[in-house]
C-alpha positions in Angstrom: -19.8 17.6 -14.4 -23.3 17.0 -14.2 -23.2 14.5 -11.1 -21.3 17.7 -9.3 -24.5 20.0 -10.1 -26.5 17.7 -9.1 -24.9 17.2 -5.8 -24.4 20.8 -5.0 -28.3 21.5 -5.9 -28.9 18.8 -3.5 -27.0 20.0 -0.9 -28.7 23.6 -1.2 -31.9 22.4 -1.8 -31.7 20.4 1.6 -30.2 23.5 3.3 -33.7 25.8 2.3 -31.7 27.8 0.5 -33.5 29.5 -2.7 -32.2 28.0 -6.1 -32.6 30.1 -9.6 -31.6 27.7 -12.8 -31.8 30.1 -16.0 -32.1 27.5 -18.7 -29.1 27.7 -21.4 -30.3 29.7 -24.7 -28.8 26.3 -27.0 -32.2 24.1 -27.6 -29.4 21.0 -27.3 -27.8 21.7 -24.6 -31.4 22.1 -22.9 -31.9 18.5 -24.3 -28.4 17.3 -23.3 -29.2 18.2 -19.5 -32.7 16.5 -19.6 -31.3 13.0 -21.4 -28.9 13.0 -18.3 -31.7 13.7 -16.1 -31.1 16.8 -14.6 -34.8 17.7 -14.9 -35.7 15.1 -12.6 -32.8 16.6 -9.9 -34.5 20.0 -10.2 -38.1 18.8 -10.0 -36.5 16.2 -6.6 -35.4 19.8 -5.1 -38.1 22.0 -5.8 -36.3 23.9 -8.3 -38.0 25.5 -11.4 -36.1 24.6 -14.6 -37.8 24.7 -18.3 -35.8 21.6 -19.2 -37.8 19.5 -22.0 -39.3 16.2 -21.3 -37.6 13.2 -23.4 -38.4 10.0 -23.7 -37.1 8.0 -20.2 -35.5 4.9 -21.9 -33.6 7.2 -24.7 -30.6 6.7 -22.7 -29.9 3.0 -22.2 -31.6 2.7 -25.7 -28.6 4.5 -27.2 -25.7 2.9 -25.0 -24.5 6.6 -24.6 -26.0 7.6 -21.5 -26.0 6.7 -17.9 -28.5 9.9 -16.2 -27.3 11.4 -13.2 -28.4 8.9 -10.2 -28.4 9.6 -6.5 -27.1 7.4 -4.3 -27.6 6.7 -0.4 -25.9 3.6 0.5 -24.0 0.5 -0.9 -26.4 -1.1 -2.2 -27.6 1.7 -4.5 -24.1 2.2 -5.6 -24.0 -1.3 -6.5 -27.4 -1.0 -8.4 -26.3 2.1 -10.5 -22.9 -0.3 -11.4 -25.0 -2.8 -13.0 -26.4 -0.3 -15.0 -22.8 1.5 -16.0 -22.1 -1.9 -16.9 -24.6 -2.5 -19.5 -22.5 -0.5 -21.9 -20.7 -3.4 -24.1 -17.3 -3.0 -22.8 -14.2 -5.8 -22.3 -14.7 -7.7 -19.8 -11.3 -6.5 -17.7 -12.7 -3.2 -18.2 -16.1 -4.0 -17.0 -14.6 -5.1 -13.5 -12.5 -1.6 -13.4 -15.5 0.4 -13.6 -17.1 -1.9 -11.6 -14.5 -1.4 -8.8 -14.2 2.0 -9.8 -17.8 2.9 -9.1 -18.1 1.5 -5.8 -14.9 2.3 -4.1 -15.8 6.1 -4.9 -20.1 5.6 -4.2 -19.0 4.2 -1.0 -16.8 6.9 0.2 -19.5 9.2 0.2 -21.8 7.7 3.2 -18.3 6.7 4.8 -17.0 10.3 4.6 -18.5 12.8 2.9 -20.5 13.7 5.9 -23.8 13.8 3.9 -26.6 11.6 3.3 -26.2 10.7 -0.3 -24.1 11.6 -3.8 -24.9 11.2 -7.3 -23.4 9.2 -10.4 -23.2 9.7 -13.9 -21.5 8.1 -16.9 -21.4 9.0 -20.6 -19.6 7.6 -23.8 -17.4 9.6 -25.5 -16.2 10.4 -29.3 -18.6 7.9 -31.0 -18.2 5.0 -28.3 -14.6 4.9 -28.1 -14.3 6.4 -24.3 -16.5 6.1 -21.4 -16.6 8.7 -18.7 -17.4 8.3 -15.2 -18.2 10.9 -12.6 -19.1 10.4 -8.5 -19.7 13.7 -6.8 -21.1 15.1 -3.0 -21.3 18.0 -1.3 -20.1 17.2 1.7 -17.3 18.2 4.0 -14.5 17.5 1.2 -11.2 15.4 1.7 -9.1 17.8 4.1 -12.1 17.9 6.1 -11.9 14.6 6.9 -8.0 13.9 7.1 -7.1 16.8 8.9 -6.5 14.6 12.1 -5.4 12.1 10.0 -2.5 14.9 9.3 -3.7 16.4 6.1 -2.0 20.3 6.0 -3.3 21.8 3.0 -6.6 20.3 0.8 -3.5 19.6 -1.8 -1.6 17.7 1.1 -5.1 16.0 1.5 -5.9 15.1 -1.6 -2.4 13.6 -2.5 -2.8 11.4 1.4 -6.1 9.9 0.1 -4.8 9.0 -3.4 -2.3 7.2 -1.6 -3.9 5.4 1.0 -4.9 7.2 4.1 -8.0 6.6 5.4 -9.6 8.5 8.0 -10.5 5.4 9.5 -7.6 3.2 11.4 -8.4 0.0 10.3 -5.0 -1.2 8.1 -7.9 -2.3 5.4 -8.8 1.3 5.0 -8.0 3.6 2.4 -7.0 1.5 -0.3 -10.2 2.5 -2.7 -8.5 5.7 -4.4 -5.5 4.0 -4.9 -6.8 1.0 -6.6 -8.9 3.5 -8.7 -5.5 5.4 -9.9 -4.1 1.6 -10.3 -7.4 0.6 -12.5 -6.7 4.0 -14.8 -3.0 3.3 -15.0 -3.8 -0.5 -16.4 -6.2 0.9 -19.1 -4.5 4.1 -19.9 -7.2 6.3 -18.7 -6.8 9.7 -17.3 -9.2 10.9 -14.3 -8.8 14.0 -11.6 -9.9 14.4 -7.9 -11.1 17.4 -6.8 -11.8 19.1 -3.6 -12.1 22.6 -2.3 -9.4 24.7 -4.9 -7.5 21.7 -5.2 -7.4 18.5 -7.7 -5.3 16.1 -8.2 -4.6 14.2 -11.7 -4.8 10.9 -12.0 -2.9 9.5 -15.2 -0.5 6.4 -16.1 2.1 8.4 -15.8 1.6 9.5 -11.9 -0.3 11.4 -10.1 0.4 15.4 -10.6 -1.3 17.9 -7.9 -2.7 21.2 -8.0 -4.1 24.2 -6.3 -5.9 27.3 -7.5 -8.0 30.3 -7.0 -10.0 30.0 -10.4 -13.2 27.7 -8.6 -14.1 26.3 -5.0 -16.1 23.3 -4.6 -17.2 22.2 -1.2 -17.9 18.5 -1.4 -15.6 15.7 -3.5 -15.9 14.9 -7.3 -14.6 12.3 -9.3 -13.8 12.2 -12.4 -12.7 9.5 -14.7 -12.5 8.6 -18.8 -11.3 5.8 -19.5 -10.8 4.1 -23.7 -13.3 1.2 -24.3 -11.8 -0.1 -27.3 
């Protein structure tokens, strides 16, 4: 969930209020947050952090790494795809996360109500998944199909997974949906989550939830899906 911590650093950052990051005791989890470039999202927000340096092409060098990117507009989502992309995937699967990446980059200038969000993506269990992750602190999904009829952030959550849009336009609010389409073809799993609520995203349907055990104020995506 690093493109979540990210996002809500961001967001409090831009807000003036004070951030404190105590650095985890593990020396590889220190390293683990600095090879996905977390150091660099402290250092953006003013935020002291004791992360490690490493080297800057250790990621892409690897194939195991995407760092933690934030994002503004289209065009940078489409610039951060090319680079998800340059993990040696099937082609088919390639266009997924291709699609993937930019219906849920370009939600966030369209609705999230702030001015950017942040991407990450990671292999998994020795190249054999690849996880994707699209988050903002923004208004979240009720938020923004309340009018739309939304009644709980479950309610919402469930409307935007199946096509509503707070937008009008009958070519509007389709992107979520062909997400949940693109992990149903490749037997992925994935979860959107908003507020206390999330809804799973899995072949076999889409299964939501609501809970007292977090909150997060803004949207996050998350998605694995199996490269091989």
């Amino acid at each position: 969930m690093m493109a979540s911590l990210a996002a809500f650093v961001d967001a409090k950052a831009s807000a003036g209020m004070p951030i404190r990051f105590v650095p985890p005791a593990s020396r590889d989890v220190r390293y683990y947050l600095s090879r996905m470039g977390m150091d660099k999202v402290f250092d953006s927000a003013g935020v002291a952090h004791q992360l490690p340096s490493v080297n800057a092409n250790l990621a892409l060098s690897e194939r195991a790494l995407v760092e933690v990117r934030a994002f503004s507009s289209e065009d940078d989502v489409a610039g951060l795809v090319s680079i998800v992309n340059y993990q040696s995937v099937a082609a088919p699967l390639q266009r997924s996360v291709s699609q993937a990446l930019l219906e849920a980059g370009c939600n966030v200038p369209e609705h999230a109500r702030v001015s950017r969000g942040f991407m990450a993506a990671q292999v998994l269990n020795s190249g054999s998944k690849l996880r994707l992750a699209v988050a903002d602190a923004g208004v979240g999904v009720y938020s923004t199909l309340v009018k739309a009829g939304a009644t709980t952030e479950k309610h919402a959550l469930m409307m935007a997974v199946t096509g509503t849009s707070e937008f009008v336009d009958e070519d509007r609010g389709r992107g979520l949906t062909s997400i949940h389409e693109s992990i149903k073809l490749h037997g992925g799993r994935g979860a959107l989550i908003s507020g206390h609520s999330l809804v799973h995203l899995s072949p076999h349907g889409l299964h939501p939830w609501t809970g007292n055990a977090g909150f997060y104020a803004g949207t996050i995506l998350d998605v694995v899906l199996p490269i091989a």
